[in-house]
Structure formats: C-alpha cells, structure tokens
N, C-alpha and C positions, 0 to 999 in steps of 0.2 A: 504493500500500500504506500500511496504517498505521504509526506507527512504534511499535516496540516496546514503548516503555515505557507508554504508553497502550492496547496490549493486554491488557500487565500487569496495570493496572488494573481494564479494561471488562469480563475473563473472569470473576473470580471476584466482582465484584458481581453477575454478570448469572444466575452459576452461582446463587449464593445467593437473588437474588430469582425465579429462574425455579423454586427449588424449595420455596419458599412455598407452601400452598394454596389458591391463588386459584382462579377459574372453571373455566378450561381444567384445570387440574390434577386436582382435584373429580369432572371428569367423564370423565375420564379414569379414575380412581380406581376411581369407579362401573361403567362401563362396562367394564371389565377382572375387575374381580369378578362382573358378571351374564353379558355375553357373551363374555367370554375376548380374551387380547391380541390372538389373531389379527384378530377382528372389530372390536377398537377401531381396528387400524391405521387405517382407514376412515375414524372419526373424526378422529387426529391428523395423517392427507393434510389433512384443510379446514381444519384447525387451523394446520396449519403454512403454507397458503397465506395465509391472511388473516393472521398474523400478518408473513409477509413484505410480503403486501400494506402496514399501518401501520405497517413498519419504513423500505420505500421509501417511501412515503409522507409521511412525517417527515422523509426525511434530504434527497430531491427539493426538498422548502418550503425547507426549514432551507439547503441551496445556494441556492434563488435569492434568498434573502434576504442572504447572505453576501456574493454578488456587487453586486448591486445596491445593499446598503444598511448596510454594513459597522458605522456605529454601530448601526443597529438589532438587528443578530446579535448587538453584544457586550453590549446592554441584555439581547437577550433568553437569552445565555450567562449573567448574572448572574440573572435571571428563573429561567432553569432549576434553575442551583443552588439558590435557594432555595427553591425548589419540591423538590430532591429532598433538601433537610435538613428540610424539612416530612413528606416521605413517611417516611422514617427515624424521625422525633421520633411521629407517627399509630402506625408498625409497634412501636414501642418501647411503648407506651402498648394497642396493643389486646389482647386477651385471646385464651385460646385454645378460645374455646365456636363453639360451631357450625363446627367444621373438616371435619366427616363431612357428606354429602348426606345427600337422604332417598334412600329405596331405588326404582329404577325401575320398575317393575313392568310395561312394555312396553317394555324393552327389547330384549329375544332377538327382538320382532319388526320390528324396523329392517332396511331397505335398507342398500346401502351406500351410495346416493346418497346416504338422508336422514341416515347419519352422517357422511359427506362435507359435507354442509348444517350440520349439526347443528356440526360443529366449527369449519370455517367463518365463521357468524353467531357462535357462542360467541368468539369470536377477537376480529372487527370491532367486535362490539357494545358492547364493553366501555369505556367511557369511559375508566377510569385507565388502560389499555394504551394508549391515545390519549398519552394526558398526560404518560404515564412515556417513550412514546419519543421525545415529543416533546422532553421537558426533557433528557435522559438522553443520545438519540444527536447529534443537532447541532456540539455541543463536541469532538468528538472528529477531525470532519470538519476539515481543513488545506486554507486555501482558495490556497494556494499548488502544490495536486497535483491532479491530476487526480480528478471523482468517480468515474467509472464502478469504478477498482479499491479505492479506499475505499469505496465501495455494497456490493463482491462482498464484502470479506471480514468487514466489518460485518454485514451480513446472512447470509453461510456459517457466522459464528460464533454467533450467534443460534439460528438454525434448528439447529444441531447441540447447542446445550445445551438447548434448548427440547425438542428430540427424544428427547435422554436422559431428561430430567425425566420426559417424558411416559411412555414406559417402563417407569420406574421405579415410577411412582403405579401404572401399569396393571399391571405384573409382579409390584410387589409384594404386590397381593391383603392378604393378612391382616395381614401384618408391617407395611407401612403403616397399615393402615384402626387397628391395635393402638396404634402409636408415637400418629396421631393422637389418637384415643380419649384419650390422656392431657392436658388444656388444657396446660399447665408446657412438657410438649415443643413445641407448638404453639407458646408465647410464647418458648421461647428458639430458635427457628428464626427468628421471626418480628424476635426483636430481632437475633439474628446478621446478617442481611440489613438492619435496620434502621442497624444501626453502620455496616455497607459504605455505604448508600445515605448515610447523614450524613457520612461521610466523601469519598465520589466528589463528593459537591455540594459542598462548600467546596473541595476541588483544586479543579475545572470551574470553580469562578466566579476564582479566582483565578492558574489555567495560562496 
C-alpha cells in the first residue's frame, strides 16, 4: 500500500489535472452532447483501459529501473520533477482558446466497438499522457514494498478520478460546453492544476 501522506498528495493533483480539457476529456464532452452519456460509456471503457494500460506501463519500467539501477531512478526522480514544474510553468502560460471541439457530425452513427476503439487509441496515442505518467507516477512507488499492491491502488485511484472527470464532461452537456466557452475559466482551471503540478514536482525531486 501507499503511504498516506503521498496519497494526500497524488489525489488532488491528479483530481485537478485529470479535469483539465485535454483529448480524452474533449471527446468525451463531444460525445455526450451528440450521443448521450449512455452511448459514451462505450467510449470511456477504451479510454479507461488504455489509460490503465500507460499507467502500468510507466510504473512496471519505473520498478525495474528502481531495482536494478537505483542511481539511475533517482537521476530520473529529479528528471521527473523537473519535467513536471515544466508542465505546470506550459499550463500557467497557455490560454484558454480552442477548449471546445469541432462538432461530430457522424457520430450517433458509431458502434460501440468503434467507440470502445475510438477511446482506446484516444488514450494511448497521446504522447504527454506518456510523459506525464511517466515523470509523475514512478516517485511515488517505495522500493522497499512490494509493487503489485502499490500498482493496485495507484492505478484504482486513477481510473476512478479519470472516471469521474469523464462523467462529468459527458453529463455535463451545456453547463460544461458554457463554463468552457469562457477562455479566463479555461486558464484559471488550467493554472489551478498548473500550481498542483509545480508544486508535486519540486516535493518529488526533493522527498
């Protein structure tokens, strides 16, 4: 298990940047307004597989690295952090234009397979989701415990804010697509999460 006070932490950065409008969210967003939440569900199953897939994915390397090459984890602990007061200082700085998609206009006629796919590849394909869980989960992991029950609740916690979010974008329909529509909200969501993310990275390099 993890310990505490590093849950403390990991929850409400992860809360704040998973409710960012990034890719998965976006189309979420989309997708909940054309074919209704029910029909997204569909979508957020692939979504939430592939995103578990990069979360094990990341924490699997980031162990055998630990084990094996203990200086190498803590270069690449201090790597990380700086990597995610980079990401923080980017989110602080971006604006809040183009936070809405374009509108889908084949969507009502999707499978569920292909939204199953569709959220999926949205997930994987993403390079800074690569990047982010790379820098972001590794440090968190205690190479004095076992991984298998720091995997489970790493990733259980994950997938259940990621699940909210998702939700959220998809249920909230107007009220969302409204709040976004304004840039200002966009940038102070964007820097709220930016502050967490500049913040988590300098603990991390220095814990």
């Amino acid at each position: 298990m993890l310990d505490l006070p590093k849950l403390s932490v990991f929850v409400p950065t992860f809360i704040a940047v998973s409710l960012t409008p990034g890719m998965c969210m976006m189309l979420s967003l989309s997708l909940g307004m054309s074919i209704g939440v029910k029909r997204t569900l569909w979508m957020m199953a692939g979504e939430l597989v592939g995103v578990g897939l990069v979360a094990i994915s990341a924490v699997v390397g980031a162990a055998a690295i630990m084990l094996r090459y203990p200086t190498l984890f803590l270069a690449l602990k201090w790597a990380g952090g700086a990597y995610l007061v980079y990401l923080g200082v980017t989110m602080w700085r971006a604006s809040g234009e183009s936070a809405l998609p374009t509108a889908r206009g084949n969507a009502g006629t999707l499978r569920p397979n292909a939204l199953i796919t569709q959220g999926f590849v949205t997930a994987i394909a993403n390079p800074k989701g690569w990047a982010f869980f790379i820098a972001l989960l590794p440090p968190f992991l205690d190479g004095e415990r076992a991984l298998a029950p720091q995997l489970a609740v790493l990733v259980g916690v994950i997938l259940s804010i990621e699940f909210g979010s998702l939700m959220l974008y998809a249920g909230g329909g107007r009220a969302v697509s409204g709040f976004l529509r304004e840039p200002h909200n966009v940038v102070r969501l964007n820097r709220v999460a930016g502050t967490l993310m500049m913040g988590v990275g300098i603990w991390l390099a220095f814990e």
